[in-house]
N, CA, C and O atoms as a Tripos MOL2 file, in Angstrom:
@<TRIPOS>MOLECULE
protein
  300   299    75     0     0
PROTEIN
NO_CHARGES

@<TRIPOS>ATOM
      1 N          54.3300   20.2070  -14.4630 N.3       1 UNK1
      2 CA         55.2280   20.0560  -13.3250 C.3       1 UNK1
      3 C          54.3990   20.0450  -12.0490 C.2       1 UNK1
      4 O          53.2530   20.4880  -11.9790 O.2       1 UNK1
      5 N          55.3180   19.3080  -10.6990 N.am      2 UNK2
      6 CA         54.6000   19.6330   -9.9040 C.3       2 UNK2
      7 C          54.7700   20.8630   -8.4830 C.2       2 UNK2
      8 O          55.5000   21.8410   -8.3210 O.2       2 UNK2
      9 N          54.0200   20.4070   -7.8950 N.am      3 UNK3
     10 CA         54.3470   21.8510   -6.7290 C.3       3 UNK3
     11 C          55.6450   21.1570   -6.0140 C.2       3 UNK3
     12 O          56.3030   22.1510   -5.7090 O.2       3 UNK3
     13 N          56.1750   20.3440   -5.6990 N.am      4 UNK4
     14 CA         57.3500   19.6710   -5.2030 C.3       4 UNK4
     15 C          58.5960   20.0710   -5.7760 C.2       4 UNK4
     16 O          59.7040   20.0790   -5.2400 O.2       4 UNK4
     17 N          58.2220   20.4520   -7.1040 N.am      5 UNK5
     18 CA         59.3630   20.9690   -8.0060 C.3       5 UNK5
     19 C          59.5330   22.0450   -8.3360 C.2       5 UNK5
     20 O          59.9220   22.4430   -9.4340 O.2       5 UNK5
     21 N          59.2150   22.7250   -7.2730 N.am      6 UNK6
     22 CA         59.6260   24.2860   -7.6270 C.3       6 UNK6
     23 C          60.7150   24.6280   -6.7000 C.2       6 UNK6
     24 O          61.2670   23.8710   -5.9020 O.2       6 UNK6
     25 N          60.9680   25.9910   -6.9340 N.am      7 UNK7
     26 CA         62.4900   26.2090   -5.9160 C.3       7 UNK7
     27 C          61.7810   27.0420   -5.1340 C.2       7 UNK7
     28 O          60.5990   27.2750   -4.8840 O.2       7 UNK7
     29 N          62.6800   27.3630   -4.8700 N.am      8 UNK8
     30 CA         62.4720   28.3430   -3.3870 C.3       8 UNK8
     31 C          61.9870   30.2680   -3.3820 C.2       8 UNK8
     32 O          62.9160   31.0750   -3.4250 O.2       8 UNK8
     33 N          60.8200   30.6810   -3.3400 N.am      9 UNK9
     34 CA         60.4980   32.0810   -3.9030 C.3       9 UNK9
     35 C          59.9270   31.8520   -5.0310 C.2       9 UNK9
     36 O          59.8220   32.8450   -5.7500 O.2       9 UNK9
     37 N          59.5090   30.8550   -5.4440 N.am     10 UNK10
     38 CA         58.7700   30.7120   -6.9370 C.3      10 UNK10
     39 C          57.4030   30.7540   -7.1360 C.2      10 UNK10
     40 O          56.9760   30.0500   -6.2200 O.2      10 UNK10
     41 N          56.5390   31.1150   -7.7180 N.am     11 UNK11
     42 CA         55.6740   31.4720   -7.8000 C.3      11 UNK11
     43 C          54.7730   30.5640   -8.9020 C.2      11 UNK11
     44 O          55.3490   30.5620   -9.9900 O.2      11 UNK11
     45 N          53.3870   29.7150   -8.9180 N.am     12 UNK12
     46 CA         52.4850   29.5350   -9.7630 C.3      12 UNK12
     47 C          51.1970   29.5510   -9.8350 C.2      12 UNK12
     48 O          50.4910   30.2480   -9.1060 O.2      12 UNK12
     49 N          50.8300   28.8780  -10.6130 N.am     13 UNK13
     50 CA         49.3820   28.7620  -10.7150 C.3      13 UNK13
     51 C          49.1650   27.3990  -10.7980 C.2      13 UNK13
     52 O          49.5460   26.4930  -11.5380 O.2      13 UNK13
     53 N          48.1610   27.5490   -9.4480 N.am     14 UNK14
     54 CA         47.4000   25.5170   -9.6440 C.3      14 UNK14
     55 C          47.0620   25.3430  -11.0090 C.2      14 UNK14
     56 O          46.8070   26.3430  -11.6800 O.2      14 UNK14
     57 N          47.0190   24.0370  -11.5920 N.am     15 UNK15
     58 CA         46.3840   23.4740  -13.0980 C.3      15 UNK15
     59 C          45.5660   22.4780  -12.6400 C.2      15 UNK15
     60 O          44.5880   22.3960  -13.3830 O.2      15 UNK15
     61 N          45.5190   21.4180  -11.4460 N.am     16 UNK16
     62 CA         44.6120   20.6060  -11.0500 C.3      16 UNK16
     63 C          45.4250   19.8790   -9.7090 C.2      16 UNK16
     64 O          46.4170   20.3870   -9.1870 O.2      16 UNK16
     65 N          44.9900   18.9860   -9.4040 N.am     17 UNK17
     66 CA         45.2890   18.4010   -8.5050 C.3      17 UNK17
     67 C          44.4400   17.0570   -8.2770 C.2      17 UNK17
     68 O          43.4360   16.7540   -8.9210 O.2      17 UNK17
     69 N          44.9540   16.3970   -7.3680 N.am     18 UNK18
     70 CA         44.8890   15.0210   -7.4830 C.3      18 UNK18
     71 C          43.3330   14.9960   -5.9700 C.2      18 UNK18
     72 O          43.6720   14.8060   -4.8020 O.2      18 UNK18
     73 N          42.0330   15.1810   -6.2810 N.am     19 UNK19
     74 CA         41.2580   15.4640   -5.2740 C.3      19 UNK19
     75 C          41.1520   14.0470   -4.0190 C.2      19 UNK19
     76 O          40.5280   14.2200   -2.9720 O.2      19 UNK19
     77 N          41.6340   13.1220   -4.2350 N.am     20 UNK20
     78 CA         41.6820   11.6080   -3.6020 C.3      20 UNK20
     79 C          42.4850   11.7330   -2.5780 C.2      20 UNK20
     80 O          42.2730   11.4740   -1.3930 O.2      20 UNK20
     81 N          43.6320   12.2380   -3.2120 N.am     21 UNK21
     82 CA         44.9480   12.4700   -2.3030 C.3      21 UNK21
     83 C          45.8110   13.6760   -1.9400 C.2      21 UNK21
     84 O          47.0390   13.7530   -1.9140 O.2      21 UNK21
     85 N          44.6520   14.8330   -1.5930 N.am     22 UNK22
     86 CA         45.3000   16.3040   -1.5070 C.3      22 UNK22
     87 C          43.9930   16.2910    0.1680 C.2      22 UNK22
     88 O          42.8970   15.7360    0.0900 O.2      22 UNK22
     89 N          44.3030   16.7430    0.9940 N.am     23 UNK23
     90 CA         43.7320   16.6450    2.2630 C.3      23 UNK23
     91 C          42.5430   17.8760    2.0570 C.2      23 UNK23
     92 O          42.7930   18.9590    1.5280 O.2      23 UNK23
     93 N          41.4370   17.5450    2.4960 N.am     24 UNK24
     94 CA         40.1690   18.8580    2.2500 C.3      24 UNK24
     95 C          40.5530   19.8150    2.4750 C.2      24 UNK24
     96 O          40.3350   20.7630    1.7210 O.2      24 UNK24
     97 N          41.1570   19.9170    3.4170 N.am     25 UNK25
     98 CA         41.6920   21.0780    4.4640 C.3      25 UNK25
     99 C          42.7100   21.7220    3.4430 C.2      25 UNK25
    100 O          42.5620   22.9370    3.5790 O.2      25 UNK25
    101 N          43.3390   21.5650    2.8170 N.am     26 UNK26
    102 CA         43.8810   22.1840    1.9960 C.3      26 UNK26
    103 C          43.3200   22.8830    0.9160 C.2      26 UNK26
    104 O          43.6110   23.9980    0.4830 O.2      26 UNK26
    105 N          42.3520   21.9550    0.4830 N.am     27 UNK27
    106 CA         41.3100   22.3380   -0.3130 C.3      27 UNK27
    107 C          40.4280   23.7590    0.1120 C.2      27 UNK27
    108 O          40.4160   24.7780   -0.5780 O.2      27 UNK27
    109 N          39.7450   23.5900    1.3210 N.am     28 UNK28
    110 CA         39.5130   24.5940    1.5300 C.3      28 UNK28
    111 C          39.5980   26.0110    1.9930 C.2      28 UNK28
    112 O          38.8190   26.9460    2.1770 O.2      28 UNK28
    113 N          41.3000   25.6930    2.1380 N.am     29 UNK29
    114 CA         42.1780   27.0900    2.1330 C.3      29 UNK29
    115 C          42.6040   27.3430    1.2540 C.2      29 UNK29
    116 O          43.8180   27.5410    1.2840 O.2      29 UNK29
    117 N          41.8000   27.5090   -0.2030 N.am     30 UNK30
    118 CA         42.4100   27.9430   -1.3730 C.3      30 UNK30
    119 C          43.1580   27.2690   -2.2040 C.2      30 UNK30
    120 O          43.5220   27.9100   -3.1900 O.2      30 UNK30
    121 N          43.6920   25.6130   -2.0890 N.am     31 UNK31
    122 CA         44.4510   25.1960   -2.5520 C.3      31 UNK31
    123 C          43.6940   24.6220   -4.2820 C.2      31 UNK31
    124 O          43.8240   23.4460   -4.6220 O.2      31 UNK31
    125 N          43.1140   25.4210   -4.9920 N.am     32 UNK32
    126 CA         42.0470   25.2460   -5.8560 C.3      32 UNK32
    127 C          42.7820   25.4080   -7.1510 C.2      32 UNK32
    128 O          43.7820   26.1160   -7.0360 O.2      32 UNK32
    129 N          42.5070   24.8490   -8.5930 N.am     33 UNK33
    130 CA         42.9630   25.0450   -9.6390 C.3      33 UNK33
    131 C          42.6410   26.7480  -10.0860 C.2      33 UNK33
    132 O          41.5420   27.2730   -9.9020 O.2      33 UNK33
    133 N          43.6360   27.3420  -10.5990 N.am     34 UNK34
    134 CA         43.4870   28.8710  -11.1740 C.3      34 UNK34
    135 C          44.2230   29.4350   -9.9970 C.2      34 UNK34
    136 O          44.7740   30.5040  -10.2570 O.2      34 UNK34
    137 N          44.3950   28.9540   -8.6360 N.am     35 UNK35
    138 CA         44.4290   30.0000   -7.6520 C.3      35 UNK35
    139 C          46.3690   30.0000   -7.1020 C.2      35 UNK35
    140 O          46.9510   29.0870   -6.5180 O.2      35 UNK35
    141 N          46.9440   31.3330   -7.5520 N.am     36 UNK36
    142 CA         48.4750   31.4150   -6.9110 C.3      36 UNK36
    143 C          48.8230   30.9010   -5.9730 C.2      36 UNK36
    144 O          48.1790   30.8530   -4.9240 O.2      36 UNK36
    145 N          49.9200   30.4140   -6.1720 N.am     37 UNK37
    146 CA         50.6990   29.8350   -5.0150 C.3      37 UNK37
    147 C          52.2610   30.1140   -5.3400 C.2      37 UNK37
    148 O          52.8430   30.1490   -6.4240 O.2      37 UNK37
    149 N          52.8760   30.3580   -3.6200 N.am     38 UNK38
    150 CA         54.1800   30.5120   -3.3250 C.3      38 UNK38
    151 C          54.5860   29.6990   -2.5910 C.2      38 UNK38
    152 O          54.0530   29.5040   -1.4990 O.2      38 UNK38
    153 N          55.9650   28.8110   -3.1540 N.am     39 UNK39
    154 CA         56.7280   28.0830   -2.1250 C.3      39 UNK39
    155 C          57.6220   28.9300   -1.2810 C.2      39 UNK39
    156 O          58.7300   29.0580   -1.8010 O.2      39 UNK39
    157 N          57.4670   29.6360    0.0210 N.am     40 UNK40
    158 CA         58.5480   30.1870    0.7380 C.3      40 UNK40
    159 C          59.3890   29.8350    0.9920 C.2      40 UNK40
    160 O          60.4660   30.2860    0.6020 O.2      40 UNK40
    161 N          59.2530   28.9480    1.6990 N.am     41 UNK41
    162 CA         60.6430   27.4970    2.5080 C.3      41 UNK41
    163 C          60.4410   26.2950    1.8710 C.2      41 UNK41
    164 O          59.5530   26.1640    1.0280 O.2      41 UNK41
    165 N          61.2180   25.3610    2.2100 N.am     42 UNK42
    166 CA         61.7030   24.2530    1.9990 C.3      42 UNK42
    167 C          62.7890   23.6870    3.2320 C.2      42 UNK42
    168 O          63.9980   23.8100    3.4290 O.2      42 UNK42
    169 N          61.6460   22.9970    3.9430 N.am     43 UNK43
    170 CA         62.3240   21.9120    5.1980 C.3      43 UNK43
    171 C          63.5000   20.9610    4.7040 C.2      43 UNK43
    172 O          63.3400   20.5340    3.5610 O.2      43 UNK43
    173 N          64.3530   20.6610    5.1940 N.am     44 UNK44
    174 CA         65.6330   20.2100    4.9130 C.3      44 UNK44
    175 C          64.9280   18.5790    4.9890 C.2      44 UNK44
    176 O          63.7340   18.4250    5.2460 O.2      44 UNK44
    177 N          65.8250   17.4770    4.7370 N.am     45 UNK45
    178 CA         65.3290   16.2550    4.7710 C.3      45 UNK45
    179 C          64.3780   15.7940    4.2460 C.2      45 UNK45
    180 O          63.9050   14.7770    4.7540 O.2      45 UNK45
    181 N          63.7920   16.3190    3.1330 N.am     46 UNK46
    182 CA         62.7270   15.8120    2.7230 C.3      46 UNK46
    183 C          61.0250   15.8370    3.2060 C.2      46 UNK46
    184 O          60.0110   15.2720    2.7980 O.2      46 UNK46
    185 N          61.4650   17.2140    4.7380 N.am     47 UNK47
    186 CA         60.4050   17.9490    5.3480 C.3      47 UNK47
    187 C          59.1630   18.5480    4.7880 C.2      47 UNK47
    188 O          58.7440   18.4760    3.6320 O.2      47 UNK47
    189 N          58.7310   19.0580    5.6580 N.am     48 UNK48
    190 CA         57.4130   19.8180    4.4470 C.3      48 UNK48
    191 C          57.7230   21.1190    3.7820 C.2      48 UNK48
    192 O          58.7230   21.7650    4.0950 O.2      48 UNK48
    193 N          56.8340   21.5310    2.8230 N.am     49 UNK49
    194 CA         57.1620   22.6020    2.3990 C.3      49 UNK49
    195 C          56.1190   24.1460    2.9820 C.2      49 UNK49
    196 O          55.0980   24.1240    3.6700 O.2      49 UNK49
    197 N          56.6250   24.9840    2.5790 N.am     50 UNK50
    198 CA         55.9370   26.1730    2.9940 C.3      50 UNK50
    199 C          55.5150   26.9790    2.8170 C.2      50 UNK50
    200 O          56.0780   27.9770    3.2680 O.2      50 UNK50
    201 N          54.4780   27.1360    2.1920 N.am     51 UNK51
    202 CA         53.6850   27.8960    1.0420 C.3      51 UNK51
    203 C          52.6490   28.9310    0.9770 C.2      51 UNK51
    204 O          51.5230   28.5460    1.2890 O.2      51 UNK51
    205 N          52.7620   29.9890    0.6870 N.am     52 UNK52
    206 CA         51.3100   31.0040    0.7000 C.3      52 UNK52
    207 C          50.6190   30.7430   -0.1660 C.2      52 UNK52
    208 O          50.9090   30.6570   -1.3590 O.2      52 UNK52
    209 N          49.0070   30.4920    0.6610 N.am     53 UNK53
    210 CA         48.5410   30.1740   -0.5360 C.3      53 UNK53
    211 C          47.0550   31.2790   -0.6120 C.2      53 UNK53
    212 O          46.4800   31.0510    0.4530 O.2      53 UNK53
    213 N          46.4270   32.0850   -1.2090 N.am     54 UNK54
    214 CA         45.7550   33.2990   -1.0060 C.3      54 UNK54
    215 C          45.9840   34.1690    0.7580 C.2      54 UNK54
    216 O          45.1160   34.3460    1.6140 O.2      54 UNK54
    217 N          46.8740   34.4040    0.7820 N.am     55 UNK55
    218 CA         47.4590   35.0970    1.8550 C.3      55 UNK55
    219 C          47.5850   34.0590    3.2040 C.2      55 UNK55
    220 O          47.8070   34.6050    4.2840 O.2      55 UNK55
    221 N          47.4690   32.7990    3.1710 N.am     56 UNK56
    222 CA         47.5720   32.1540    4.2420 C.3      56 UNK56
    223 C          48.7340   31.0940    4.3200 C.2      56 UNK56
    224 O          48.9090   30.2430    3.4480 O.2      56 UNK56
    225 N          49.5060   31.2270    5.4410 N.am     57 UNK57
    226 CA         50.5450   30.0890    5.1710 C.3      57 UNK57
    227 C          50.3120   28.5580    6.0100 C.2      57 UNK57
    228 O          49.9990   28.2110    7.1480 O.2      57 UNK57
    229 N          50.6630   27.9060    4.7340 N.am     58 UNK58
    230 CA         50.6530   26.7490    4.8520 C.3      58 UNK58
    231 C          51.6950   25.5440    5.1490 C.2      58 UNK58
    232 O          52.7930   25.8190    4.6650 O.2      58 UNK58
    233 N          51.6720   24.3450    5.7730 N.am     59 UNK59
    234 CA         52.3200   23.7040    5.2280 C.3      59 UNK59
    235 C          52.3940   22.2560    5.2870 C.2      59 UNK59
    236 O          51.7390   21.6780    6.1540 O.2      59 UNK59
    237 N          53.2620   21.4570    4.3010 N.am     60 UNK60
    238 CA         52.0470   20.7220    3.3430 C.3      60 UNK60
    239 C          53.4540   19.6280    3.2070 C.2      60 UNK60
    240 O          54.5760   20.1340    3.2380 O.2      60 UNK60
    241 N          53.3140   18.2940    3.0740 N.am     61 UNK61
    242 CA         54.4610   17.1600    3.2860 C.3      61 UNK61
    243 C          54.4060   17.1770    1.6970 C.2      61 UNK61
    244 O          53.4140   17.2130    0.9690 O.2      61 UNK61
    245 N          55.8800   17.1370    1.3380 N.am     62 UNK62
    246 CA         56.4120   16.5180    0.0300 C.3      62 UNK62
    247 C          55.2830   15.6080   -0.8230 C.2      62 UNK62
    248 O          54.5610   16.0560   -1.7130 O.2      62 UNK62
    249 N          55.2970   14.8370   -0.5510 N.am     63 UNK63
    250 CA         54.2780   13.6080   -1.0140 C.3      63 UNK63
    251 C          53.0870   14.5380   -1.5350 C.2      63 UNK63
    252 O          52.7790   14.8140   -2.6950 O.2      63 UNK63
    253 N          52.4270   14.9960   -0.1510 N.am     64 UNK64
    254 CA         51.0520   15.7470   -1.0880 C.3      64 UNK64
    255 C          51.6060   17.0430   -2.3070 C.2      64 UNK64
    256 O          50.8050   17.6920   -2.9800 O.2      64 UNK64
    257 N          52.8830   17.1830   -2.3680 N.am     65 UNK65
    258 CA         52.8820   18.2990   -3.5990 C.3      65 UNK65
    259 C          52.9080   17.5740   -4.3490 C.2      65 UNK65
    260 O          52.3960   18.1590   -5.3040 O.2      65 UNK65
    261 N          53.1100   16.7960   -4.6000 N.am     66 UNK66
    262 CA         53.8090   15.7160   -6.0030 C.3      66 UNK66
    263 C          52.0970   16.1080   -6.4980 C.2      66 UNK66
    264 O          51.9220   16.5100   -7.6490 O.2      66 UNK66
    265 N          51.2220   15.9990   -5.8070 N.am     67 UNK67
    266 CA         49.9050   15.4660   -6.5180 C.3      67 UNK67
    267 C          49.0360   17.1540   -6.7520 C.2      67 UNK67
    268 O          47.8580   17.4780   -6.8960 O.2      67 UNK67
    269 N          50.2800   17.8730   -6.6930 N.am     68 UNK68
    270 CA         49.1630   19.1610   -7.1580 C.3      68 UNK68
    271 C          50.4830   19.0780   -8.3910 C.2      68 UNK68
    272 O          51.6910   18.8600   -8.2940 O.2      68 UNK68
    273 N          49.4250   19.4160   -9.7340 N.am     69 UNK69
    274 CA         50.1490   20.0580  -10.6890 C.3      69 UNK69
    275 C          50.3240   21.5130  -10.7770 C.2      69 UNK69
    276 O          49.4020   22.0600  -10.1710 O.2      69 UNK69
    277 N          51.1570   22.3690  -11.3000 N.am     70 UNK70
    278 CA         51.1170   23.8730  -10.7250 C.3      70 UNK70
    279 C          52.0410   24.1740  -12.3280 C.2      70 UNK70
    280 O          52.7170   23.2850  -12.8440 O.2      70 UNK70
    281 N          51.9120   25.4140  -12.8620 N.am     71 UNK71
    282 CA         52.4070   25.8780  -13.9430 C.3      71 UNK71
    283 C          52.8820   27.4500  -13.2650 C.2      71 UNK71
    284 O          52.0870   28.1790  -12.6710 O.2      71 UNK71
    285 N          54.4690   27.8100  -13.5160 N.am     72 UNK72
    286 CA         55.4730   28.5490  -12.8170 C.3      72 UNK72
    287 C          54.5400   30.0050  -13.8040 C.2      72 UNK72
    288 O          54.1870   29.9480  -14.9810 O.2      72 UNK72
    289 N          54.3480   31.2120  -12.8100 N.am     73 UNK73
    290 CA         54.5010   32.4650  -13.3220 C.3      73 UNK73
    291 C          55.8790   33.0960  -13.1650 C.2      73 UNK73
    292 O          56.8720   32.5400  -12.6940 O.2      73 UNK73
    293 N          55.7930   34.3110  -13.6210 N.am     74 UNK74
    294 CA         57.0290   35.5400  -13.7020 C.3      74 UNK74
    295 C          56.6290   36.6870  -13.2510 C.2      74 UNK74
    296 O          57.2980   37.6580  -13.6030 O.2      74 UNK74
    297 N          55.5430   36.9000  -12.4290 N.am     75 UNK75
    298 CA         55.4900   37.5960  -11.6510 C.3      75 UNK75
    299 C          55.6580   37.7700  -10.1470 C.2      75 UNK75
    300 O          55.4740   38.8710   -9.6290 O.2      75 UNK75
@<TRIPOS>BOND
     1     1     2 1
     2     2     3 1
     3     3     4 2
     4     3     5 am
     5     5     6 1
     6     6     7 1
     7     7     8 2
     8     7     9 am
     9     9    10 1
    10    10    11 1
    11    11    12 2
    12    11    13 am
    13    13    14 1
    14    14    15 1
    15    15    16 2
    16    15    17 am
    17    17    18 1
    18    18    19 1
    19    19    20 2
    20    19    21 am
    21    21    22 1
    22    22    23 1
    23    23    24 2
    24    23    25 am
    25    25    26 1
    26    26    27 1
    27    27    28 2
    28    27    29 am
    29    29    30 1
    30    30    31 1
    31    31    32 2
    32    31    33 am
    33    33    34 1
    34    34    35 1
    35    35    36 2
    36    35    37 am
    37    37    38 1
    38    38    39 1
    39    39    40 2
    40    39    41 am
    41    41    42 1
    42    42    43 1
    43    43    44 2
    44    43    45 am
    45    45    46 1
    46    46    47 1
    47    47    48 2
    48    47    49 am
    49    49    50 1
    50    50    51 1
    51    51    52 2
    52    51    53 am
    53    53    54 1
    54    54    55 1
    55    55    56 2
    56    55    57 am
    57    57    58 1
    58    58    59 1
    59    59    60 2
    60    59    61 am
    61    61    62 1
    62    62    63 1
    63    63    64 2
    64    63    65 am
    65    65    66 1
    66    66    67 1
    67    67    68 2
    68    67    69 am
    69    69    70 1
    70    70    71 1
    71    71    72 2
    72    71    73 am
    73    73    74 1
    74    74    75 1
    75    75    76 2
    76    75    77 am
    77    77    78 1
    78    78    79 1
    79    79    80 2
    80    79    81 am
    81    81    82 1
    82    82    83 1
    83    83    84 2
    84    83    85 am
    85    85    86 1
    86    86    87 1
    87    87    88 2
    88    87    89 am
    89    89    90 1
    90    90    91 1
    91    91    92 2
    92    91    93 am
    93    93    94 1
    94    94    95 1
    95    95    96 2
    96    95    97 am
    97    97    98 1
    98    98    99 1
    99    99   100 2
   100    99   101 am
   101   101   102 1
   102   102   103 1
   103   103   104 2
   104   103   105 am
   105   105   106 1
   106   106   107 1
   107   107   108 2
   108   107   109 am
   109   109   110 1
   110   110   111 1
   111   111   112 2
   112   111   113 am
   113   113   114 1
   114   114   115 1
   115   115   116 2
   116   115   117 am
   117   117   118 1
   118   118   119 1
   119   119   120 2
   120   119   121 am
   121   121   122 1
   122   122   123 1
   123   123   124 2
   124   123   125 am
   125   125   126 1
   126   126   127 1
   127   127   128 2
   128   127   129 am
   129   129   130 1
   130   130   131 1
   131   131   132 2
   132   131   133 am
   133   133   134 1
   134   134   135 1
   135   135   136 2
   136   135   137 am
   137   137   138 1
   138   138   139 1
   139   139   140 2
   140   139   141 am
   141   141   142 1
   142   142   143 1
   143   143   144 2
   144   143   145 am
   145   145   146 1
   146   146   147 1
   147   147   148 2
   148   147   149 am
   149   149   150 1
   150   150   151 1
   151   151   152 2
   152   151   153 am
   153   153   154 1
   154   154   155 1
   155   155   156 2
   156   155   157 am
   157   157   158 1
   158   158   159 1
   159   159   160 2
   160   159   161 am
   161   161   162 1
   162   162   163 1
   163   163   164 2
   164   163   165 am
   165   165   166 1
   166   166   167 1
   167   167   168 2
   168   167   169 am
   169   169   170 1
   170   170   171 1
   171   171   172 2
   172   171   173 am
   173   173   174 1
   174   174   175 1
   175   175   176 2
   176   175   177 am
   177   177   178 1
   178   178   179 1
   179   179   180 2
   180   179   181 am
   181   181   182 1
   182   182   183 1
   183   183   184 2
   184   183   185 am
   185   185   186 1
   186   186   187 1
   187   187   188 2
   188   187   189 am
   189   189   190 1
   190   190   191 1
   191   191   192 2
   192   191   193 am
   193   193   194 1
   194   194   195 1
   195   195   196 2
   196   195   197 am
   197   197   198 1
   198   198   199 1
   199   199   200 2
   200   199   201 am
   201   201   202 1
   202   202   203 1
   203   203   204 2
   204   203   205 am
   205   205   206 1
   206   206   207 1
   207   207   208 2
   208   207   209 am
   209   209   210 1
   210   210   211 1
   211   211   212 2
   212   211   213 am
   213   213   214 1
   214   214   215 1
   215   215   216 2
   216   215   217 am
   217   217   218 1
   218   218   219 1
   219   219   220 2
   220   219   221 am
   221   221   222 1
   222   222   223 1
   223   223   224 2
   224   223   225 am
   225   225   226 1
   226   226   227 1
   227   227   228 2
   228   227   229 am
   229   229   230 1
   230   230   231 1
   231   231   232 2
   232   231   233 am
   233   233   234 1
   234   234   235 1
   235   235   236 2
   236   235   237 am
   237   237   238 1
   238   238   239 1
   239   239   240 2
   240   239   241 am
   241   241   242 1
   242   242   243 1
   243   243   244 2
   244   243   245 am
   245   245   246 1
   246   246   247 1
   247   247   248 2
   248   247   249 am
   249   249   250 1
   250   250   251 1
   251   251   252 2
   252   251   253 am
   253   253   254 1
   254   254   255 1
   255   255   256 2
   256   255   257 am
   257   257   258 1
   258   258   259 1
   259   259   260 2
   260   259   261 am
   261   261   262 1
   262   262   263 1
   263   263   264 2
   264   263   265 am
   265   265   266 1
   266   266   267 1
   267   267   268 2
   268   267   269 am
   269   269   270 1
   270   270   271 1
   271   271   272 2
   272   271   273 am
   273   273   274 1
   274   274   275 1
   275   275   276 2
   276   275   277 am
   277   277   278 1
   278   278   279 1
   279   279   280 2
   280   279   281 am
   281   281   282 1
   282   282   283 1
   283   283   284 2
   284   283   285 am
   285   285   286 1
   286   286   287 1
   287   287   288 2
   288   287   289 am
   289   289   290 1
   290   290   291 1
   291   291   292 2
   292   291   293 am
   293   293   294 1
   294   294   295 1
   295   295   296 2
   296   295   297 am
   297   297   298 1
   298   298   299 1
   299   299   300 2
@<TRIPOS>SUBSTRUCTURE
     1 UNK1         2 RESIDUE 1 A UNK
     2 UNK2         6 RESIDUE 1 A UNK
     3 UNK3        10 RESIDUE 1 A UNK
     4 UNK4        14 RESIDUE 1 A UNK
     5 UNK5        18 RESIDUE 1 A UNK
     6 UNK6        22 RESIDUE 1 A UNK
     7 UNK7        26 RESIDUE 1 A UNK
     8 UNK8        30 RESIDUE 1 A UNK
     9 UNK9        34 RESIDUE 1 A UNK
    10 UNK10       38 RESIDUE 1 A UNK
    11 UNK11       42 RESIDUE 1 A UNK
    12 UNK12       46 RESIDUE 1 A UNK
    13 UNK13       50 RESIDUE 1 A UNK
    14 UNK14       54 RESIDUE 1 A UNK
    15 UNK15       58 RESIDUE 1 A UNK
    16 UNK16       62 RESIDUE 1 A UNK
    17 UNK17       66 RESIDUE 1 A UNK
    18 UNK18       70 RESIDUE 1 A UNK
    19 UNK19       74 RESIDUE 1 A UNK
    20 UNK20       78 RESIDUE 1 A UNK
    21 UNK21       82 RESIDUE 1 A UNK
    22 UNK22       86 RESIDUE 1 A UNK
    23 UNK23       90 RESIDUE 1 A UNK
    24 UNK24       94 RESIDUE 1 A UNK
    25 UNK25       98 RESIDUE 1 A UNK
    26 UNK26      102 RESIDUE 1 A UNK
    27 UNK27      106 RESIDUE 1 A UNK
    28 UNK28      110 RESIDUE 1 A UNK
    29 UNK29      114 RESIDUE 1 A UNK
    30 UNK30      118 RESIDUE 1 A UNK
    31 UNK31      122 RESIDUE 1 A UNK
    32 UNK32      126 RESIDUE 1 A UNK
    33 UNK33      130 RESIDUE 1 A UNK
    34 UNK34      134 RESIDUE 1 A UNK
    35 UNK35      138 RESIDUE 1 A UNK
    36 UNK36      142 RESIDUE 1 A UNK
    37 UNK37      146 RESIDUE 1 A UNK
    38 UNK38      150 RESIDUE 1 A UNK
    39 UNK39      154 RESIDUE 1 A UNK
    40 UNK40      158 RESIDUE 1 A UNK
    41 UNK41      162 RESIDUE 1 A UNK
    42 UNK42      166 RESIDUE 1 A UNK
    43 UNK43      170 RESIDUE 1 A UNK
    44 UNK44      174 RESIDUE 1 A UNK
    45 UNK45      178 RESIDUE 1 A UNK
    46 UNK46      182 RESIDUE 1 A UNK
    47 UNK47      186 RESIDUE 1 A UNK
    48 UNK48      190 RESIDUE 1 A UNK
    49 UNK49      194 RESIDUE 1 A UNK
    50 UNK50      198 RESIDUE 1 A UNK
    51 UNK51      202 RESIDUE 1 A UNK
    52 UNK52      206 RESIDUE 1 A UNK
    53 UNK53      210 RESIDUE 1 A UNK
    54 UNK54      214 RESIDUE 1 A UNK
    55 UNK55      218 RESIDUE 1 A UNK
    56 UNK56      222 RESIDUE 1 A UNK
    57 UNK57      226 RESIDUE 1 A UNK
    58 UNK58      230 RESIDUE 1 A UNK
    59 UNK59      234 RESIDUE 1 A UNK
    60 UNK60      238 RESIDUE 1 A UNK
    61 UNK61      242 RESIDUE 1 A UNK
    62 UNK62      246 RESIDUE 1 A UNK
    63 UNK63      250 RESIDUE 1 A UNK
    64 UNK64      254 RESIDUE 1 A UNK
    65 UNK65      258 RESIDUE 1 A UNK
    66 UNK66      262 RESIDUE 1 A UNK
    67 UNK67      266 RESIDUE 1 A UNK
    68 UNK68      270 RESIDUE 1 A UNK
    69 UNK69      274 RESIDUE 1 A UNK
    70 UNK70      278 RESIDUE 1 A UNK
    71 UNK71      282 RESIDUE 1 A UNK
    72 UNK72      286 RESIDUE 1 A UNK
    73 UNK73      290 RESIDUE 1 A UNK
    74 UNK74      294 RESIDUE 1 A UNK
    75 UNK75      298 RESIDUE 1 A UNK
C-alpha cells in the first residue's frame, strides 16, 4: 500500500519508495525505508498531507505519497 492510503492517526513503516520522484528534502528528513511514519492531517481537496516523520512535521502533496510504499503498524 501506499502512504496516500492511509487514514487519518495511522501509523507505518516505509518499505521503499520511488527515489526519482520523492523530493531529497524529504529524503533527508527521515523519509527513509525502515523509518515510522504518521499521517496526522489530511488537507481537504485533494491537499497535502501531514505527517510526522522521526519527530518532525512534514508536509508532502498527494502525488508524492502515492510513490512511497509504507506497511500499516498497531502500535
Amino acid at each position: 500500500m501506499t502512504l496516500a492510503q492511509l487514514n487519518k492517526g495511522e501509523k507505518a513503516i516505509i518499505e521503499d519508495l520511488n527515489t526519482d520522484l520523492v523530493p531529497l528534502k524529504l529524503i533527508e528528513m527521515g523519509c527513509l525505508p525502515g523509518n515510522q511514519i504518521e499521517l496526522l492531517q489530511l488537507a481537504p481537496f485533494k491537499g497535502p498531507l501531514f505527517l510526522n516523520v522521526n519527530g518532525a512535521q512534514v508536509a508532502i502533496r498527494k502525488e508524492t505519497a502515492e510513490h512511497i510504499q509504507v506497511k500499516r503498524t498497531t502500535e
